[in-house]
C-alpha positions in Angstrom: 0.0 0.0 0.0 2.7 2.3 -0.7 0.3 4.9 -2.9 -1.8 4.7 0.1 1.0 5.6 2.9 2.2 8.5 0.5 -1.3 10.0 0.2 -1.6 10.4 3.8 1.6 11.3 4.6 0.6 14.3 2.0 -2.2 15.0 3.7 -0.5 15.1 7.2 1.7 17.7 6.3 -0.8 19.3 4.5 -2.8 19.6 7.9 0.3 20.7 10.0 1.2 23.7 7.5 -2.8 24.5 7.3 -2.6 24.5 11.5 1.0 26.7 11.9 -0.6 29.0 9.2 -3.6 30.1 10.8 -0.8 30.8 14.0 1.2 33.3 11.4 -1.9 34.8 10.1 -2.8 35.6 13.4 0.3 36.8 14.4 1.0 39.6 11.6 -2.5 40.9 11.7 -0.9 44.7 12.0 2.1 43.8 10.2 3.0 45.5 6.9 4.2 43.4 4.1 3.6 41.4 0.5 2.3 38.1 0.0 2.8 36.9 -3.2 4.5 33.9 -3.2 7.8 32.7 -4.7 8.1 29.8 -6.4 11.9 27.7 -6.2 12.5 25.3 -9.2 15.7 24.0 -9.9 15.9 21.9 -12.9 13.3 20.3 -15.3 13.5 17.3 -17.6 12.2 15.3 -19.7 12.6 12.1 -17.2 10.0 10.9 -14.9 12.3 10.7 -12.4 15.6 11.7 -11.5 18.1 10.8 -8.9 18.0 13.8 -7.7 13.8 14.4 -6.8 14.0 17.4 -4.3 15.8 19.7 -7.6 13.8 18.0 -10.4 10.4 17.9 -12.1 9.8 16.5 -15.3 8.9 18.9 -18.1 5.2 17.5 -17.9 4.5 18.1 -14.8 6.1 21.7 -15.2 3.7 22.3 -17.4 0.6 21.2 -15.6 1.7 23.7 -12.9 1.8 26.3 -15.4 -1.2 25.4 -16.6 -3.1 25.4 -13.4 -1.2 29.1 -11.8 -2.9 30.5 -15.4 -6.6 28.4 -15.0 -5.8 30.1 -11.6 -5.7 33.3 -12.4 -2.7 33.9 -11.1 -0.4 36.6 -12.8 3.6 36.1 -13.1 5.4 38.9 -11.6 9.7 39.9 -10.8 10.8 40.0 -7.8 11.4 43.7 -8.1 7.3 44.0 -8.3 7.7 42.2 -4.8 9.8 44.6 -3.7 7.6 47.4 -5.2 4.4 45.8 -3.5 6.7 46.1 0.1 8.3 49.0 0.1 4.6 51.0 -1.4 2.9 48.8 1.3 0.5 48.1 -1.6 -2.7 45.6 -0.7 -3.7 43.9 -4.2 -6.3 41.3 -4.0 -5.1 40.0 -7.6 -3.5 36.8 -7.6 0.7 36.4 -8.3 3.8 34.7 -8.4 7.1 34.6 -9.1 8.9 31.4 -10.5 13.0 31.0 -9.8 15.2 28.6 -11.0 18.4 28.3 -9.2 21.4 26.9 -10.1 21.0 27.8 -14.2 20.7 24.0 -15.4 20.3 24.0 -19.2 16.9 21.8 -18.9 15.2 25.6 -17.8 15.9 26.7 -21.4 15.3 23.4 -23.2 11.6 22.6 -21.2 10.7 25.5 -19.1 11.4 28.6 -21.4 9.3 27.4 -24.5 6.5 26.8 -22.1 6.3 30.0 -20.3 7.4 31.9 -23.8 4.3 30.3 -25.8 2.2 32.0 -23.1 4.2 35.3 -22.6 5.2 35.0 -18.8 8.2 35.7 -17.1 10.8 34.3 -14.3 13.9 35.0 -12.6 17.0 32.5 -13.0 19.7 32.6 -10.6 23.0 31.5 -12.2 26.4 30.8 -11.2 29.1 31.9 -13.6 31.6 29.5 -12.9 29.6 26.9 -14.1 28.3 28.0 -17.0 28.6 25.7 -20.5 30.1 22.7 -17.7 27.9 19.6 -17.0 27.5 18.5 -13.3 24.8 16.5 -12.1 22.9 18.1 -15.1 24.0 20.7 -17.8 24.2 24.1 -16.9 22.9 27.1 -19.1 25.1 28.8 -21.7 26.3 32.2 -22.9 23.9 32.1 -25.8 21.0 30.7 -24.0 21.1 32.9 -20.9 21.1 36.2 -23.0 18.5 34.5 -25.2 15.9 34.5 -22.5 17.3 37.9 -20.6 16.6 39.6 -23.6 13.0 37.4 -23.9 12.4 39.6 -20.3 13.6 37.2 -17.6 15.4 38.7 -14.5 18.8 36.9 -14.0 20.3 37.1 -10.5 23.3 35.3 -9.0 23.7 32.6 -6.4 27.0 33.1 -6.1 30.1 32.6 -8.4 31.0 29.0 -7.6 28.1 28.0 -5.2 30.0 27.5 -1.9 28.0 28.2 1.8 29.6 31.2 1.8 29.2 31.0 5.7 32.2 29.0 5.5 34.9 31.1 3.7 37.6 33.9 4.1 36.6 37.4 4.1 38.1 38.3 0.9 36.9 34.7 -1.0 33.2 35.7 0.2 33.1 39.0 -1.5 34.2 37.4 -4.7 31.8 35.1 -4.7 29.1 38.4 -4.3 30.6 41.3 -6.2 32.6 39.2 -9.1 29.6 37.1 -9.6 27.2 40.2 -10.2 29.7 41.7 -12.3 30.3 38.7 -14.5 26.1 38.5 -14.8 26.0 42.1 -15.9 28.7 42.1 -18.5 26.8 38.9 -19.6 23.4 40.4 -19.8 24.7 43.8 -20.7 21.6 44.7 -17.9 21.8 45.2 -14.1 21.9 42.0 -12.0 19.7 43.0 -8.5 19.2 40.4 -6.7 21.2 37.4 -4.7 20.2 33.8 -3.7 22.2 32.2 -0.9 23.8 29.0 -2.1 22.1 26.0 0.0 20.3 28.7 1.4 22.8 29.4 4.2 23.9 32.8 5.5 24.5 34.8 8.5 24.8 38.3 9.4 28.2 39.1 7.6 26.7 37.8 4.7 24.0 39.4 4.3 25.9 42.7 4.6 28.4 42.0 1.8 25.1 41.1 -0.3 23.9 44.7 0.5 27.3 46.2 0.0 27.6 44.9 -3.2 24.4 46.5 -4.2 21.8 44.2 -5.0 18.6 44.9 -3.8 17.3 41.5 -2.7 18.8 38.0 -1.2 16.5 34.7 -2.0 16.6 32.0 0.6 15.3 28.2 1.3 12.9 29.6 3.8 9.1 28.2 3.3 6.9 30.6 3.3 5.2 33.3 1.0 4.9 36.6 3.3 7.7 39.1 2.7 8.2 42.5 4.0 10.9 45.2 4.5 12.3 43.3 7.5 13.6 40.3 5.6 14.2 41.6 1.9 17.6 40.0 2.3 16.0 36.5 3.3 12.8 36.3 0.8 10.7 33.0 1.5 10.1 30.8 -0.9 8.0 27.9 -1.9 10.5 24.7 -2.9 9.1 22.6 -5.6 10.2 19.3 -6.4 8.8 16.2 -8.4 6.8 15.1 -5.7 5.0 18.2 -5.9 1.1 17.2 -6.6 -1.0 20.2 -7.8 -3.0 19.5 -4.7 -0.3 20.7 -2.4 0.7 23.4 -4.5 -2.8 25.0 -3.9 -2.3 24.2 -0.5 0.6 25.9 -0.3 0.0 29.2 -2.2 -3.7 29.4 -1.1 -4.3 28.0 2.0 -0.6 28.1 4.0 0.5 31.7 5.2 3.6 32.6 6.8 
């Protein structure tokens, strides 16, 4: 009864988040802030599977989440119109999200970008420049593609220039890592590069304050959650999405969980 045990363990933690959310709702009643959720993808395939589930879905089931965010109504936004919402403390009933791939893999330009071209929407990709053209665990993105789809409208960001926990490193190794990999990005792009996403979504204090000193204007992190405001622009929550992802739980999660 395996199908049987994973059903209910999806509704288990279904009910949990629905319980804490209902706590955080409460709690922010008078707080000030933006809830549009962020979406983390990492790579998509054309495999069922993939040895590594919790940064894959297959190109299929990309597209049914697509499908269902538009049959939604929902409306794909930048993370600058995030930090536009926050900092004008703007209420907007209409639905939105923003979709981010980290890493760069090369399977966001071969399955993903057709899909969300052929319906005109946009997304942020968060590269790292050391890796570009090499294959890994999967292919990353190169020169031609990325300024393909930056010049199609998508917002490119860095996570970092050769994806170390950059709580872990010298002083003068972390701020290559942030200032050379923004710089890199925006000779690439030929087009600013504003916001940061914390490899393995570690970072402390002095990282966050070489992010800002660099310049950019936001830092992404592996946080769950979809509420965001001026107090944590330099740790934006975000919604993980993996293969296991059912479209049941991703309405749960972007309709019915808030924190």
């Amino acid at each position: 009864m395996p199908g049987v045990t994973r059903s209910l363990q999806r509704l288990a933690r279904i009910g949990k988040h629905v319980v804490r959310s209902f706590y955080h709702r409460s709690s922010r009643i008078f707080s000030e802030g933006c809830e549009i959720p962020i979406l983390t993808y990492h790579q998509v395939g054309s495999e069922t599977v993939s040895d590594f589930p919790s940064i894959y879905i297959s190109k299929d089931d990309f597209e049914k989440h697509i499908e269902w965010l538009c049959e939604n109504g929902y409306r794909f936004v930048s993370i600058d119109e995030v930090l536009k919402n926050i900092s004008q403390k703007k209420k907007d009933e209409n639905k939105r999200v923003v979709l981010t791939f980290d890493d760069g893999y090369e399977g966001v330009y071969q399955y993903a970008f057709p899909v969300l071209k052929r319906r005109q929407l946009t997304a942020t990709i968060f590269l790292i420049p050391d890796k570009l053209g090499k294959i890994e665990k999967f292919s990353y993105l190169n020169v031609s593609q990325i300024q393909e789809m930056a010049n199609y409208g998508f917002e490119i960001g860095s996570h970092s220039l050769t994806h170390q926990d950059l709580t872990l490193i010298e002083e003068a190794d972390l701020k290559r890592e942030i200032f050379d990999s923004k710089k890199r990005i925006e000779d690439l792009t030929s087009r600013p590069c504003s916001h940061f996403c914390y490899p393995y979504g570690k970072w402390n204090h002095e990282v966050q304050n070489k992010v800002r000193e660099a310049g950019y204007k936001s830092a992404s992190s592996s946080v769950f959650g979809r509420w965001n405001n001026v107090e944590n622009l330099f740790a934006l929550k975000r919604i993980g999405v993996g293969y296991r992802q059912t479209l049941p739980e991703l309405w749960c999660q972007l309709e019915i969980i808030s924190w």
